[in-house]
C-alpha positions in Angstrom: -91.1 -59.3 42.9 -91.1 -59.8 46.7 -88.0 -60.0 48.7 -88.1 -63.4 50.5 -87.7 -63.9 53.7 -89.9 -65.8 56.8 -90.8 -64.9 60.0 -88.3 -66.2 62.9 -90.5 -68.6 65.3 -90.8 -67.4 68.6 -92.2 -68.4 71.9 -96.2 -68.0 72.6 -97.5 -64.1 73.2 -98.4 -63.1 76.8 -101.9 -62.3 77.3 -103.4 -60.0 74.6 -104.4 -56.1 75.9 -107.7 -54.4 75.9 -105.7 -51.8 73.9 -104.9 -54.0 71.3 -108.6 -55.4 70.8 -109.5 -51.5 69.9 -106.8 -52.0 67.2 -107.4 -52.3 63.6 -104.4 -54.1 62.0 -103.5 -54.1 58.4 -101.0 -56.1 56.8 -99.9 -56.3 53.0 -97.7 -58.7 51.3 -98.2 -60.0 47.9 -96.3 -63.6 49.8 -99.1 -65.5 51.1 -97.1 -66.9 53.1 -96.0 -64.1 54.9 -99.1 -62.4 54.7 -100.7 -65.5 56.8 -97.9 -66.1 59.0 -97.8 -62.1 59.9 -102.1 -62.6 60.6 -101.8 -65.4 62.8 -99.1 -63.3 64.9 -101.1 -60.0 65.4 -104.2 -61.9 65.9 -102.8 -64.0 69.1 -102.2 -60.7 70.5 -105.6 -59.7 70.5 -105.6 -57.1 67.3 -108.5 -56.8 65.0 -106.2 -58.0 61.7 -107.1 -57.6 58.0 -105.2 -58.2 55.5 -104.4 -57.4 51.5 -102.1 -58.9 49.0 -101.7 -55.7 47.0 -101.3 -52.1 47.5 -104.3 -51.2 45.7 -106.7 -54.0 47.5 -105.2 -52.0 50.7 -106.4 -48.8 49.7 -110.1 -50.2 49.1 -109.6 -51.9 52.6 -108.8 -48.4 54.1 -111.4 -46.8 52.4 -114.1 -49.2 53.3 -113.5 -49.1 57.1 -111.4 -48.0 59.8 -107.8 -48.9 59.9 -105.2 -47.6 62.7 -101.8 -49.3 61.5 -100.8 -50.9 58.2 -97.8 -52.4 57.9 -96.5 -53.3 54.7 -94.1 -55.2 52.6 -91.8 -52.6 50.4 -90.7 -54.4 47.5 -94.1 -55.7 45.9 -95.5 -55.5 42.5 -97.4 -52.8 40.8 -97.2 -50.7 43.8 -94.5 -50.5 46.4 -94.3 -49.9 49.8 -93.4 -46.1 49.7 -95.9 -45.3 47.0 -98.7 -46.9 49.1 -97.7 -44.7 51.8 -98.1 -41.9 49.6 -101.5 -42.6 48.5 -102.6 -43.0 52.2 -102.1 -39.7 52.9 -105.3 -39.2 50.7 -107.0 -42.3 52.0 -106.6 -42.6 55.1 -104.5 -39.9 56.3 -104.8 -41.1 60.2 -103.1 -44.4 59.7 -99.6 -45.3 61.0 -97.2 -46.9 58.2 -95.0 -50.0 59.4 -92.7 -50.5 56.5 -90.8 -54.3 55.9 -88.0 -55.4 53.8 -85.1 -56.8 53.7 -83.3 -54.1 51.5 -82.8 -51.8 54.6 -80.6 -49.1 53.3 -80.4 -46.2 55.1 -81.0 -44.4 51.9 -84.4 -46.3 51.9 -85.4 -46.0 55.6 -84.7 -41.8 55.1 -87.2 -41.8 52.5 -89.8 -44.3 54.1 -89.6 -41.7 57.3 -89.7 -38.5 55.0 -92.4 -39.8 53.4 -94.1 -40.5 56.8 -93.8 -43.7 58.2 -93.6 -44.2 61.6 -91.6 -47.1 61.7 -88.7 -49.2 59.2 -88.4 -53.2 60.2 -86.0 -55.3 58.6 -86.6 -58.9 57.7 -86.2 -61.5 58.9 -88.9 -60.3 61.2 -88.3 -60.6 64.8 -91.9 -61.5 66.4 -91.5 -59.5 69.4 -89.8 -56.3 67.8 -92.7 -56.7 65.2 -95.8 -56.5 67.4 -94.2 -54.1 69.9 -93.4 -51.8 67.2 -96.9 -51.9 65.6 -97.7 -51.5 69.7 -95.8 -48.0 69.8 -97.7 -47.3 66.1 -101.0 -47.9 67.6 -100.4 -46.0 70.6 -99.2 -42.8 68.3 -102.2 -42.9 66.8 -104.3 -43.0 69.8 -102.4 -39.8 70.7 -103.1 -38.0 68.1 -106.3 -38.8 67.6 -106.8 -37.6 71.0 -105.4 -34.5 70.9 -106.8 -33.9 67.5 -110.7 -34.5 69.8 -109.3 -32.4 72.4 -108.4 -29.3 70.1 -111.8 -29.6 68.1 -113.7 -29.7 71.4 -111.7 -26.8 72.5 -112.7 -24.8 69.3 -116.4 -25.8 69.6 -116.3 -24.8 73.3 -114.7 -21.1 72.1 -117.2 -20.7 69.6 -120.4 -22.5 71.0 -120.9 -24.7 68.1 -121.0 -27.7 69.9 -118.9 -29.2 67.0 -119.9 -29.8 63.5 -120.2 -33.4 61.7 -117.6 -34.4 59.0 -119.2 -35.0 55.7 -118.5 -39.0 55.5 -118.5 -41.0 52.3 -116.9 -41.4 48.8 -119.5 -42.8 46.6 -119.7 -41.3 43.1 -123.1 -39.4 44.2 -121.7 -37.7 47.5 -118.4 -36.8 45.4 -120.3 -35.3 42.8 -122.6 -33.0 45.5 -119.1 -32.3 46.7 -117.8 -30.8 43.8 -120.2 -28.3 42.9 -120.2 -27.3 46.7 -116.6 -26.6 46.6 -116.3 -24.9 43.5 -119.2 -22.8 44.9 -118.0 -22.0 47.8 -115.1 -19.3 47.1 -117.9 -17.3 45.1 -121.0 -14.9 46.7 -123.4 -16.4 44.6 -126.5 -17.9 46.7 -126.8 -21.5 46.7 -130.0 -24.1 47.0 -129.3 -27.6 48.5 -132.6 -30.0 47.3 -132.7 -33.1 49.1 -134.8 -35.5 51.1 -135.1 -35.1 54.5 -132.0 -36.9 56.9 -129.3 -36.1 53.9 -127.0 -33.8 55.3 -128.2 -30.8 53.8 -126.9 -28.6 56.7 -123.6 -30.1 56.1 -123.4 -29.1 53.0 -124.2 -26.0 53.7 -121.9 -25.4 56.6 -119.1 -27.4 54.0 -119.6 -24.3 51.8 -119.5 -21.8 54.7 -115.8 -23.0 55.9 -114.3 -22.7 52.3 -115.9 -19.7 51.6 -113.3 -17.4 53.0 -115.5 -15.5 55.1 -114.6 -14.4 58.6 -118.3 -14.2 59.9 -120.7 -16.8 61.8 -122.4 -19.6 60.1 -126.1 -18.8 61.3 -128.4 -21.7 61.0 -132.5 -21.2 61.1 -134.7 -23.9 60.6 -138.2 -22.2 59.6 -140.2 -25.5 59.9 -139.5 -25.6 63.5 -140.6 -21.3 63.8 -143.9 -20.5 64.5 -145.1 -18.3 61.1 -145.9 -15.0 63.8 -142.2 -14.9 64.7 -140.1 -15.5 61.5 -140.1 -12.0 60.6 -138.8 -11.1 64.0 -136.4 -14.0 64.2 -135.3 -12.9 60.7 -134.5 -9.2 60.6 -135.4 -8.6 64.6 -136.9 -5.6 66.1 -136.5 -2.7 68.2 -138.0 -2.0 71.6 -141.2 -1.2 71.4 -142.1 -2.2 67.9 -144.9 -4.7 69.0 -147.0 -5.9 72.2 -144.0 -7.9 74.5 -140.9 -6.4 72.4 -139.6 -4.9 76.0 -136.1 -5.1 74.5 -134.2 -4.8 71.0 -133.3 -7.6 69.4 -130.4 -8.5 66.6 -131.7 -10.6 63.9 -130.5 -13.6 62.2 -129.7 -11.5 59.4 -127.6 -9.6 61.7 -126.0 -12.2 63.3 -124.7 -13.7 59.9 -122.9 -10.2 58.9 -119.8 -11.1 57.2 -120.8 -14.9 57.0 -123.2 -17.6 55.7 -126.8 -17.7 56.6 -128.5 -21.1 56.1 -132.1 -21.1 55.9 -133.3 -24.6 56.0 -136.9 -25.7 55.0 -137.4 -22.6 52.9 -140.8 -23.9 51.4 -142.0 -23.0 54.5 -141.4 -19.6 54.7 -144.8 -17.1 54.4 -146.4 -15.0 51.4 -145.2 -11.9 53.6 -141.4 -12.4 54.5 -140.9 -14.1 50.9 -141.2 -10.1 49.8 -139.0 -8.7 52.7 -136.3 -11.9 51.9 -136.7 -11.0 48.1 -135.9 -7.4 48.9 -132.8 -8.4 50.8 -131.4 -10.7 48.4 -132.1 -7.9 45.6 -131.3 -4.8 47.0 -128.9 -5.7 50.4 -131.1 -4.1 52.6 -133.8 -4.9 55.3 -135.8 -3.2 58.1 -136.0 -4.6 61.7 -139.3 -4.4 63.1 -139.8 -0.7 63.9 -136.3 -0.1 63.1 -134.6 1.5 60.4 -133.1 0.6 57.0 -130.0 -1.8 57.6 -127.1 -2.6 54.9 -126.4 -6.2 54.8 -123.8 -8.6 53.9 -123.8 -12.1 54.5 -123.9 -14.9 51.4 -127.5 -17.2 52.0 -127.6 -20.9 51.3 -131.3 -22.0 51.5 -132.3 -26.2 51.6 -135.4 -27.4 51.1 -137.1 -31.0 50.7 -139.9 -30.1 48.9 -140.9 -29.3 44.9 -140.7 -25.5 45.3 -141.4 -25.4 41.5 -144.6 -27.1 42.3 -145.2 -24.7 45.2 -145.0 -22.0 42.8 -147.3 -23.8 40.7 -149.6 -23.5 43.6 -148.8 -20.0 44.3 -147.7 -20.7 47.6 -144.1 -19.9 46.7 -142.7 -17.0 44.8 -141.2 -17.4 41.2 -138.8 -14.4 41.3 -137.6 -15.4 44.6 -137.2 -19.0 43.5 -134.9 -17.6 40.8 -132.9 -15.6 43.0 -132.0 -18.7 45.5 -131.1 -21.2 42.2 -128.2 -19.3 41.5 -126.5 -22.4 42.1 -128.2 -26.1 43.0 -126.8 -29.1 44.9 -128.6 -32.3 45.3 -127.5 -33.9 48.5 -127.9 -37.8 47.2 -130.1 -40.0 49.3 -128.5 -42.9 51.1 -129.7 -45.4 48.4 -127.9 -44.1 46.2 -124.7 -44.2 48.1 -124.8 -47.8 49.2 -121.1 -48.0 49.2 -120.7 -45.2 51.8 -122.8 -47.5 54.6 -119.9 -49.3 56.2 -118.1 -45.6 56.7 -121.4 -44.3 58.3 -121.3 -47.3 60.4 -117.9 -47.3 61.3 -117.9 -43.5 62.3 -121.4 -44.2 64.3 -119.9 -46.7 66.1 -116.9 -44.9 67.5 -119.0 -42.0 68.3 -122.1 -43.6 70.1 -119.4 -46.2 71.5 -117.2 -43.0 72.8 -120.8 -41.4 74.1 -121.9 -44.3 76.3 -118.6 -45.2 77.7 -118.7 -49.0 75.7 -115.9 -50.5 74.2 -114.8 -49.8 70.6 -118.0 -52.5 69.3 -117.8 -54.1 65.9 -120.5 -55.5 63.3 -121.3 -59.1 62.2 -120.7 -59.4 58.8 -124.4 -60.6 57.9 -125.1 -57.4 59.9 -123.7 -55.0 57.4 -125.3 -57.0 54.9 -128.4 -56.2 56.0 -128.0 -52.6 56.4 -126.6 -52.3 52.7 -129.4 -53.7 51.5 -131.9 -51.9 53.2 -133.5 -49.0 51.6 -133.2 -46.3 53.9 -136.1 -43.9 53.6 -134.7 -41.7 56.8 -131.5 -41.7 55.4 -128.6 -41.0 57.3 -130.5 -40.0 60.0 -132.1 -42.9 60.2 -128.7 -44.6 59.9 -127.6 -42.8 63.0 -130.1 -44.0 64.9 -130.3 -47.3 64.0 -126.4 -47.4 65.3 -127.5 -45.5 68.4 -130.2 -47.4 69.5 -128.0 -50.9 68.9 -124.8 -49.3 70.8 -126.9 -48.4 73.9 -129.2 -51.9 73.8 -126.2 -54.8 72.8 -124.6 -56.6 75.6 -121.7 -58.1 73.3 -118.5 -56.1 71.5 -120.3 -57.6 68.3 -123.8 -56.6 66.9 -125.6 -59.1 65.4 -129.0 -59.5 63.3 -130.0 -59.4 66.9 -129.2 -56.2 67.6 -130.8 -54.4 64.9 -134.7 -53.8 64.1 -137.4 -55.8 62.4 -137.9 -53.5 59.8 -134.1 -54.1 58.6 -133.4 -57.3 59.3 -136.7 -58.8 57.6 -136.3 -56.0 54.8 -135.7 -58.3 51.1 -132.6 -57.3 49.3 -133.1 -54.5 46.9 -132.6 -54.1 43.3 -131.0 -51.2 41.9 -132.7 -49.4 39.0 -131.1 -47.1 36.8 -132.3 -44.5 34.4 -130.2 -42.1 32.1 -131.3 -38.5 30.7 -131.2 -38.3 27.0 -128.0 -37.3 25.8 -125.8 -39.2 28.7 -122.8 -40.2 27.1 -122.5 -44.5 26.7 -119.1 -44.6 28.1 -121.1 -42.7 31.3 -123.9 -45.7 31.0 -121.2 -48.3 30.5 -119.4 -46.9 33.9 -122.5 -46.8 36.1 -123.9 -50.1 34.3 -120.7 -52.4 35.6 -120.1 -49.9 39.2 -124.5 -51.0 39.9 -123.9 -54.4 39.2 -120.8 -54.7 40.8 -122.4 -53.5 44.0 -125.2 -55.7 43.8 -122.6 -58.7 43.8 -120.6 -56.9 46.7 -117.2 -56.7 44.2 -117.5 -60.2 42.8 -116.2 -59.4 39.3 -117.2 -63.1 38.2 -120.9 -63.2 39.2 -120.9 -59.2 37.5 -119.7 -60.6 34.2 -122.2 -63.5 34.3 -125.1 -60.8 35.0 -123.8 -58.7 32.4 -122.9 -61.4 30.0 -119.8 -61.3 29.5 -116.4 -62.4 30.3 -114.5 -61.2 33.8 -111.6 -60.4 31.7 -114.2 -58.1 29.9 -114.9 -56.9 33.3 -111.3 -55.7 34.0 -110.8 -54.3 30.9 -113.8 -52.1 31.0 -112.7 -50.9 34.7 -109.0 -50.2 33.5 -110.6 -48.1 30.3 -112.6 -46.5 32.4 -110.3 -45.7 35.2 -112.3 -47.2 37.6 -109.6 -48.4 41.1 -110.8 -51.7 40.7 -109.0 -52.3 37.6 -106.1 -54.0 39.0 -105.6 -55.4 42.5 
């Protein structure tokens, strides 16, 4: 049960701040009325406000887009106050807590700051003290969000990286790719990453490299993009001398990845003849440079590829034995159609980055915009994705994009079903899950339009979620 209480009435809100427009505001109280009254305050004042009448309809919120500040009511049903600012830390770790109640004990505002809220507001709320406290909280988070930039563009100046993309998502396919990538990551086993092209194979890979534990480089070679007459070289490199313009020695990327991870994407490219010398090396540790002498080796190799190597072997284009010794361990890096759920994150995290690039305002999307990108197909994948963003950041002349904004092939795309198939032997309570999470997603979360699909009741709907353990059991 909620602790009553109303807002005190105050005179109208000076002229809202370009800061607080780049604000995402969250607010949570299972009172509608205070939920409402607490909207219609942060919204005069120019703040981007959503709002959630349950700590568990907040945590979706937060992890379907972007939130800077939540503030929340302490003393609600099913989960408080404190134990929603527990969970955050997992959700959305960079979020400032505003807690409310009108139980303030010190005893109670110790354990809301231990926890990690910023801030402890008692009720009756004081309009002013309210919105120039979530103010301050907005403003902390801007800090440390840039200082947080500043140190990772500091490390990617030290070591030339030029930064590395966050793996972004949480559907059920990227979390199981996940998985197997970090359990695989402490061992020296090599590792194949299958996937289409624009999935974020290299990410993977380079996922794999930072929790290996290894103190050496994370070399990246892309062989498609290597003329065939210079892998070798670029490979295990060469000595002075050893052919016509090799005025110089040269380290290879072998070399280079000592004591690290070397990623060797497009690996159905790679020639008959350094197939054998790469064989070699994976089997025995050892390699010659061009002209050069037997070298030891150690580095762990993660190899990607988008293409059917078993049907290249099938074609003798691509060795079996070597095939063998690269599936140690496989990961599938999903397509984006099969992590429609993961779209507004991409979208949200392409926006602040393209927004950032050009020097535009923090821009948001239309809500029939989303739409439409959800229900597109996505044959570039996240790459495609990224550009899509791009290309609208740099053309829009509003904060919003619109339908307008985006290109033909999306916008006049039809919405797309969602087939499902099952190996033999899946489990039904597996089947049941994925079933009700499809259909679910095809009604964007409307649990009574899923249960007329499915045929049968919504109660059946939550029940199946709760058995299942699914987070949308209970709101």
């Amino acid at each position: 049960m909620n602790d009553s209480s109303t807002t005190t009435p105050v005179p109208a809100a000076p002229t809202p701040s370009a800061a607080n427009a780049s604000t995402t505001v969250l607010v949570v109280d299972d009172e509608r009325e205070n939920l409402e009254a607490l909207e219609r305050i942060f919204a005069r004042e120019g703040f981007r406000v959503l709002t959630a009448e349950s700590g568990r309809r907040a945590l979706d919120v937060c992890r379907a887009q972007r939130v800077h500040v939540v503030v929340t009511d302490l003393m609600m049903p099913g989960m408080s106050g404190i134990d929603l600012l527990k969970a955050l830390e997992t959700v959305a770790p960079d979020a400032e807590v505003v807690l409310m109640t009108a139980y303030g004990t010190i005893e109670t505002a110790v354990e809301a700051m231990r926890a990690g809220a910023y801030d402890f507001v008692e009720k009756p709320l004081k309009r002013m003290q309210m919105v120039k406290t979530v103010q301050k909280a907005a403003e902390r988070h801007a800090l440390v969000a840039e200082n947080r930039t500043l140190k990772q563009e500091l490390s990617a100046l030290k070591s030339g990286s030029g930064g590395v993309r966050p793996i972004i998502g949480s559907s059920p396919a990227l979390r199981r790719a996940l998985d197997i990538a970090y359990q695989a990551a402490p061992s020296t086993a090599n590792v194949l990453v299958l996937g289409e092209s624009g999935t974020g194979k290299e990410l993977l890979a380079r996922a794999i490299h930072e929790r290996s534990g290894r103190g050496g480089a994370f070399v990246a070679v892309n062989l498609a993009a290597l003329p065939e007459t210079i892998v070798e070289g670029e490979l295990f490199g060469y000595e002075k001398g050893a052919f016509t313009g090799a005025v110089q020695k040269r380290e290879g990327r072998v070399a280079q990845a000592e004591g690290g991870t070397l990623f060797l994407d497009e690996i159905g490219e790679l020639s008959p003849q350094v197939q054998v010398k790469l064989l070699r090396l994976l089997q025995e540790g050892e390699y010659e440079p061009l002209g050069g002498r037997t070298r030891r080796a150690d580095f762990r190799l993660i190899a990607a590829t988008n293409k059917d190597l078993r049907q290249l072997i099938t074609e003798q284009r691509f060795r079996e034995d070597l095939y063998y010794r690269l599936n140690v361990i496989a990961i599938t890096s999903p397509p984006l159609r099969d992590r429609q759920g993961d779209v507004p994150l991409l979208v949200d995290h392409f926006l602040e980055v393209y927004c950032r690039k050009n020097g535009k305002p923090r821009m948001e999307l239309a809500r029939e915009a989303l739409e439409k990108l959800q229900d597109y197909s996505w044959p570039g994948n996240v790459r495609e994705l990224e550009n899509v963003i791009e290309r609208a950041v740099v053309l829009s002349r509003g904060a919003t994009l619109t339908l307008a904004d985006l290109p033909s092939q999306i916008t006049q795309a039809e919405r797309r079903g969602s087939d499902l198939s099952f190996s033999m032997g899946t489990p039904l309570e597996e089947i049941e899950r994925r079933v009700i999470r499809a259909t679910l997603d095809h009604t964007r979360g409307d649990k009574q339009l899923a249960a007329q699909l499915l045929g049968i009741s919504a109660r059946t709907i939550y029940r199946k979620l709760a058995d299942l353990n699914e987070p949308d059991a209970a709101e």
